[in-house]
C-alpha positions, 0 to 999 in steps of 0.5 A: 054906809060903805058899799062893800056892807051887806045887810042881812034881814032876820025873817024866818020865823022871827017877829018883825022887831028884828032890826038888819045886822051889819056883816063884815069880812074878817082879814085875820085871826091869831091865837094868843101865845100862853093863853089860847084865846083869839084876836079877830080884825076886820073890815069894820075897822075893829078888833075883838078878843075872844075866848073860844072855850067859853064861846065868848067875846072879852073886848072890842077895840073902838072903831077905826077910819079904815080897815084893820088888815093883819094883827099879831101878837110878840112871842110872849103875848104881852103886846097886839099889834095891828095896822089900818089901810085899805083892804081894796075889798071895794076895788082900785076905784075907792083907793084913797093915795091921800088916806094914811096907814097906821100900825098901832102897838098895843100892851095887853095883860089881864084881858086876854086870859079866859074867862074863869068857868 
């Protein structure tokens, strides 16, 4: 696992069956333009989709080689843009000059609407 990765124990009160969980910065958050549901990036190298009034997750991007920095949606929330570099979250000495950036274009639709109550 990478250093910058903290591992947090579940112990207060909780059987031992509790595995550690991995925990991840979180670089941006944007707001869908009609729909008022969320994108998360992170340090993990994912994206997820969220609706924030029914406290749920509607879908995570796979897992990429680095970092996701910054996301956006177009004004009409038909595409999400998002791109991958290093985040220098571990400092000047992990910086890999040989480690390429991406900026991925993506169409969404149906899976940033709410979920039905």
């Amino acid at each position: 696992k990478q250093w910058y990765q903290r591992r947090v124990a579940i112990t207060a009160g909780v059987s031992d069956h509790h595995k550690p969980q991995d925990i991840y910065a979180v670089n941006g958050i944007k707001f869908h333009p009609i729909h008022g549901t969320l994108a998360t990036i992170g340090s993990d190298g994912k994206f997820s989709f969220w609706d924030k009034d029914a406290r749920t997750k509607l879908k995570t991007g796979e897992q990429l080689d680095n970092t996701i920095t910054c996301c956006d949606f177009n004004h009409t929330g038909t595409f999400f843009a998002y791109a991958s570099s290093y985040d220098w979250s571990k400092g000047h000495e992990f910086y890999n000059p040989q480690q390429k950036n991406y900026i991925f274009v993506r169409q969404v639709k149906d899976e940033l609407k709410p979920r039905k109550k």
